[in-house]
C-alpha positions as CSV (number, residue, x, y, z in Angstrom):
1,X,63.9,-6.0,-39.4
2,X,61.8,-8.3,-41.2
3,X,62.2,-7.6,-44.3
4,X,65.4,-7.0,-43.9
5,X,65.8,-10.5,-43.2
6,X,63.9,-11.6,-45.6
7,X,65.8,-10.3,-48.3
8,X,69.0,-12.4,-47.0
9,X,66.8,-15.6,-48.3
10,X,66.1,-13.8,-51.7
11,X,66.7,-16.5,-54.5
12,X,66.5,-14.0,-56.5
13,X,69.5,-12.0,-55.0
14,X,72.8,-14.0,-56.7
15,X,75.6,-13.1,-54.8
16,X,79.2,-13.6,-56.1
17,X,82.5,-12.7,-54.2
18,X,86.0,-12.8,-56.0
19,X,88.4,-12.7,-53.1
20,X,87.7,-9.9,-50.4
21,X,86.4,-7.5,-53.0
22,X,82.9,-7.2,-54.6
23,X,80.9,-4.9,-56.6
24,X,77.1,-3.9,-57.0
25,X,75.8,-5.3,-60.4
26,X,72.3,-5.0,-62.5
27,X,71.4,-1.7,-60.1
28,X,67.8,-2.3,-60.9
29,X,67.6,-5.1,-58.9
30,X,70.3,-4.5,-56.6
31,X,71.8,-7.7,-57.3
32,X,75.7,-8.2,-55.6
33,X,77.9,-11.5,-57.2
34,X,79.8,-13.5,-54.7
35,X,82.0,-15.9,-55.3
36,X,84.1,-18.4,-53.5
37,X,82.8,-17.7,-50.3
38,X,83.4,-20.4,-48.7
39,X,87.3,-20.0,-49.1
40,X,87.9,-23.5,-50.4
41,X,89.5,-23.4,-53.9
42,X,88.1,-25.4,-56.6
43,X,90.6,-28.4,-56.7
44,X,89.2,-28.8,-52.8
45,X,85.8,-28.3,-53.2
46,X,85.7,-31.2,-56.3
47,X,87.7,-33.4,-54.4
48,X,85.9,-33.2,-51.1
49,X,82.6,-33.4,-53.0
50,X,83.7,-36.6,-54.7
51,X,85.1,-38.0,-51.3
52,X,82.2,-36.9,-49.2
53,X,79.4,-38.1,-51.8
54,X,81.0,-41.5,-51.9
55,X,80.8,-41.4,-48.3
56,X,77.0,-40.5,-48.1
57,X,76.5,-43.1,-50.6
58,X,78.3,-46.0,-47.9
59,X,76.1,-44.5,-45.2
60,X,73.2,-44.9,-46.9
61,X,73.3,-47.9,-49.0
62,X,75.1,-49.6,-45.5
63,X,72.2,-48.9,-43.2
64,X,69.7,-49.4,-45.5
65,X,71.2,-52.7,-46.0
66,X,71.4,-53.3,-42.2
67,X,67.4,-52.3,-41.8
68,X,66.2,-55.1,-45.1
69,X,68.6,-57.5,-43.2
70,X,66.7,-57.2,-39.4
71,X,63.8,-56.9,-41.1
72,X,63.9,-60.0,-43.7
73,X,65.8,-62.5,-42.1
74,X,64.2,-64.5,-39.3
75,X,68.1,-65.3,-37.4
76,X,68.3,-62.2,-37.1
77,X,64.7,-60.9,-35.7
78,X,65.7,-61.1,-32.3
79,X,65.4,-58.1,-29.8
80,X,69.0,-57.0,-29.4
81,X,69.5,-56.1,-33.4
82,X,66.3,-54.2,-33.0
83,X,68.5,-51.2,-30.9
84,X,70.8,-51.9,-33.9
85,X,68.0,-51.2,-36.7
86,X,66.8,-47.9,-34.6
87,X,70.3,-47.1,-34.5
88,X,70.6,-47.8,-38.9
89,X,67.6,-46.0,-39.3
90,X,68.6,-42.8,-37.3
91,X,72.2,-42.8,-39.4
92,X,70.3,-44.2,-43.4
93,X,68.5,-40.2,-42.4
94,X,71.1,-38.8,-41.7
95,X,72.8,-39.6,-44.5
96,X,70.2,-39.1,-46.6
97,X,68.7,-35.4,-45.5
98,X,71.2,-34.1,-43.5
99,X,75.0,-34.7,-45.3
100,X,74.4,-33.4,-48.6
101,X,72.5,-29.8,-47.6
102,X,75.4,-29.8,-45.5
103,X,77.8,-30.6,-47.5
104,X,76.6,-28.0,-49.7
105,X,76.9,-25.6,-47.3
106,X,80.0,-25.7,-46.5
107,X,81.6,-26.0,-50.2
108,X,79.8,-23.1,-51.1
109,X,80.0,-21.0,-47.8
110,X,76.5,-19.8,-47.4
111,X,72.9,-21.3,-47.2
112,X,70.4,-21.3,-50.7
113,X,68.1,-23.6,-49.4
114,X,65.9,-21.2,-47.8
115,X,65.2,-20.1,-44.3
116,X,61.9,-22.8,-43.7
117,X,63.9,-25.5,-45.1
118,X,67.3,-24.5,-43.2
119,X,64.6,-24.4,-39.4
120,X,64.0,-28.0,-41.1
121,X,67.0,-28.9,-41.6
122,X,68.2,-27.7,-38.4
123,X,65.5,-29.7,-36.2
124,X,66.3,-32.8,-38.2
125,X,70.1,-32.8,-38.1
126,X,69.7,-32.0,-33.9
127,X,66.6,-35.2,-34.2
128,X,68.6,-37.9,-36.0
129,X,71.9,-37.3,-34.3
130,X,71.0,-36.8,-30.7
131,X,68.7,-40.2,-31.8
132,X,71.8,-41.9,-32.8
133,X,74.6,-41.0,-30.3
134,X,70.8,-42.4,-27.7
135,X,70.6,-45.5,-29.8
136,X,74.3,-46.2,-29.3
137,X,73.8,-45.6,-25.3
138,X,71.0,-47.5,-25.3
139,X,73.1,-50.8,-27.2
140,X,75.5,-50.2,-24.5
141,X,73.3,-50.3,-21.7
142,X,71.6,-53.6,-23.1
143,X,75.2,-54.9,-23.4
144,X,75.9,-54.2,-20.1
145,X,72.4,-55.5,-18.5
146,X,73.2,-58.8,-20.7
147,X,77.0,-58.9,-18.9
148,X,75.9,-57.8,-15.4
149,X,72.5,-58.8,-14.4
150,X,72.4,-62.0,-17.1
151,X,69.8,-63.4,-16.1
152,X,67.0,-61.0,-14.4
153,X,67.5,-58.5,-17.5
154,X,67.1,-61.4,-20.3
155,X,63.6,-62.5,-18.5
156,X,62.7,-58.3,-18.0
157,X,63.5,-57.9,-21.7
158,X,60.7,-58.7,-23.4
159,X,59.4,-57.0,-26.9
160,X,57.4,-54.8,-25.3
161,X,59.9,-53.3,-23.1
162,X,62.4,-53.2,-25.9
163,X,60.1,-51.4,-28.0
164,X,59.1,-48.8,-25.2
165,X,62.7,-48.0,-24.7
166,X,63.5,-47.7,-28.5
167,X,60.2,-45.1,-28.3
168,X,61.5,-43.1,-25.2
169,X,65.0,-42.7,-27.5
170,X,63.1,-41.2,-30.1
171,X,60.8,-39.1,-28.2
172,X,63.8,-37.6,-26.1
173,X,65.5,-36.9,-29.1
174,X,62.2,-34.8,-30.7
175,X,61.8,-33.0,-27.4
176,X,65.6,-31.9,-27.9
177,X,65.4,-31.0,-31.8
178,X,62.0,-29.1,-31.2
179,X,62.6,-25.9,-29.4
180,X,65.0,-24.8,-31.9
181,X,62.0,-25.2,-34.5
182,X,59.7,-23.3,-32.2
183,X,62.3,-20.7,-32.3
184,X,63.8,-21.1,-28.6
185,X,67.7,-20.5,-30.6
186,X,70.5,-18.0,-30.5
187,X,68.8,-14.8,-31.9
188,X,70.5,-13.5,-34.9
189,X,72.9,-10.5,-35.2
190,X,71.3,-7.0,-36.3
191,X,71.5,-6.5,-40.2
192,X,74.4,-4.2,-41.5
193,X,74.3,-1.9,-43.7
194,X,76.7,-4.2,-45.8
195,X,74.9,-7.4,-47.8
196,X,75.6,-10.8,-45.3
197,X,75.7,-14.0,-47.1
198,X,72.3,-16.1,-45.8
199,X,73.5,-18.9,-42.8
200,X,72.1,-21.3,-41.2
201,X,73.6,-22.8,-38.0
202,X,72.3,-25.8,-35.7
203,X,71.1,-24.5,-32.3
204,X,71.5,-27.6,-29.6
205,X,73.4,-27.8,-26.7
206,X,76.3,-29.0,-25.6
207,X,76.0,-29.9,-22.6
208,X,73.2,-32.7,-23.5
209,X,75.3,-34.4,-25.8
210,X,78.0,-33.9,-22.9
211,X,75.4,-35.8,-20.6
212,X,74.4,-38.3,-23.4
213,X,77.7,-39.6,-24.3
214,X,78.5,-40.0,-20.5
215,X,76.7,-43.3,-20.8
216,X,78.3,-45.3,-23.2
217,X,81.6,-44.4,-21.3
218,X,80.4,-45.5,-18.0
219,X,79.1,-48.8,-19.4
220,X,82.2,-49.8,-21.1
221,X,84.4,-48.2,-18.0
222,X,86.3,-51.2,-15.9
223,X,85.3,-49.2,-12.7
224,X,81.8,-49.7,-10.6
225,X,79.0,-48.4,-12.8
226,X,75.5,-48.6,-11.2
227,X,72.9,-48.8,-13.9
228,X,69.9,-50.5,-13.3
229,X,67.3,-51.8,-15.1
230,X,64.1,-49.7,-15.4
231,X,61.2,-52.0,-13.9
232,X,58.3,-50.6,-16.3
C-alpha cells in the first residue's frame, strides 16, 4: 500500500496522456507519458495563465501595499485598519503560496509538487482562507459594535483587546487547517492496477465556512442581530 503510493509521487515517473489513449514507454523504468490531462487545450491554458498570473501579481503587490501603508503611516495607525492589515496579510499569502501551486494544478491536471509539500499546501490554503473569510467577520462585527453600541464598544476597544481578537482569528483558523496535516482527511481510494495521475485535494469542511460566513450576513442584515461585545 505504501509503496504503492509512493510511487504516484515519483518525479522520476513522467507521465504523458494524448487524449484518452496512452502507452508504456522506456520499459526499464516503467515510465508511462501523459499529456493534457487536465483537458484544457493549449490556447486556454496560456491565456488563463497570463490572466490568472496578472491576477496573483494585483493580489499580492495590493496587500502588500495595504500592510507598508498601516504600518508606515501614523493617520492610519489606528485600531480599526489593524483587522484590515490581518485581513491583507491573510490574502498577500494567499496569493503568494497558495494561487500559483494551484494554478498549476489545475492547468496541468495533476500534482508534481510532491506529497509533503501538497499536506503543506493543503494546511496553508485551509489556514489563510478560513483566516480571511474570520478577518472579514471580525471587520464586520467591529463595524457593527462601532454603529450599535457607539459608545461602550469605542471605550472596550482598546489595543489590547484588538490584538487578542486579531490572535483568537488566527488561532481558530490553525486549529481548523491542522487536523488535515495530522492526517484527520478523506482517506484515499485503493490503488488500481492502472497508473493514477498524483492529486492533491483540500480536506476542510463545509459546514465551518457555512457557520463562518453566517456572521458577516447577520451583521449587515436590517433585521435584529444580537452580537455582543466579549467583555475580556
Amino acid at each position: 500500500m505504501e509503496g504503492d503510493s509512493e510511487d504516484l509521487w515519483d518525479r522520476d515517473r513522467v507521465l504523458w496522456f494524448n487524449g484518452t489513449e496512452g502507452e508504456e514507454t522506456n520499459g526499464t523504468n516503467h515510465t508511462l507519458v501523459l499529456h493534457g490531462a487536465s483537458g484544457y487545450s493549449t490556447l486556454h491554458i496560456i491565456i488563463s495563465s497570463i490572466i490568472l498570473t496578472f491576477m496573483m501579481i494585483v493580489v499580492v503587490i495590493g496587500n502588500m501595499l495595504v500592510i507598508i501603508a498601516i504600518a508606515t503611516e501614523k493617520t492610519l495607525k489606528n485600531i480599526q485598519n489593524w483587522f484590515i492589515a490581518s485581513l491583507a496579510v491573510a490574502d498577500f499569502f494567499v496569493g503568494l503560496l497558495i494561487m500559483p501551486f494551484s494554478l498549476a494544478n489545475e492547468l496541468m491536471g495533476y500534482w508534481i509538487f510532491g506529497s509533503l509539500w501538497c499536506s503543506i499546501h493543503s494546511a496553508m490554503d485551509v489556514l489563510l482562507c478560513t483566516s480571511s473569510i474570520m478577518n472579514i467577520c471580525l471587520i464586520s462585527l467591529d463595524r457593527y459594535w462601532s454603529i450599535t453600541q457607539s459608545v461602550d464598544y469605542l471605550k472596550k476597544r482598546t489595543p489590547g483587546r484588538a490584538a487578542v481578537m486579531i490572535a483568537m482569528v488566527w488561532v481558530l483558523s490553525a486549529l481548523i487547517s491542522i487536523p488535515p496535516l495530522l492526517g484527520w482527511r478523506v482517506p484515499p481510494p485503493p490503488p488500481s492496477e492502472e497508473p493514477q495521475l498524483p492529486e492533491c485535494a483540500v480536506s476542510t469542511s463545509l459546514l465551518t465556512f457555512a457557520l463562518i460566513a453566517r456572521i458577516p450576513l447577520m451583521t449587515s442584515s436590517q433585521g435584529p442581530c444580537w452580537a455582543p461585545f466579549p467583555s475580556f
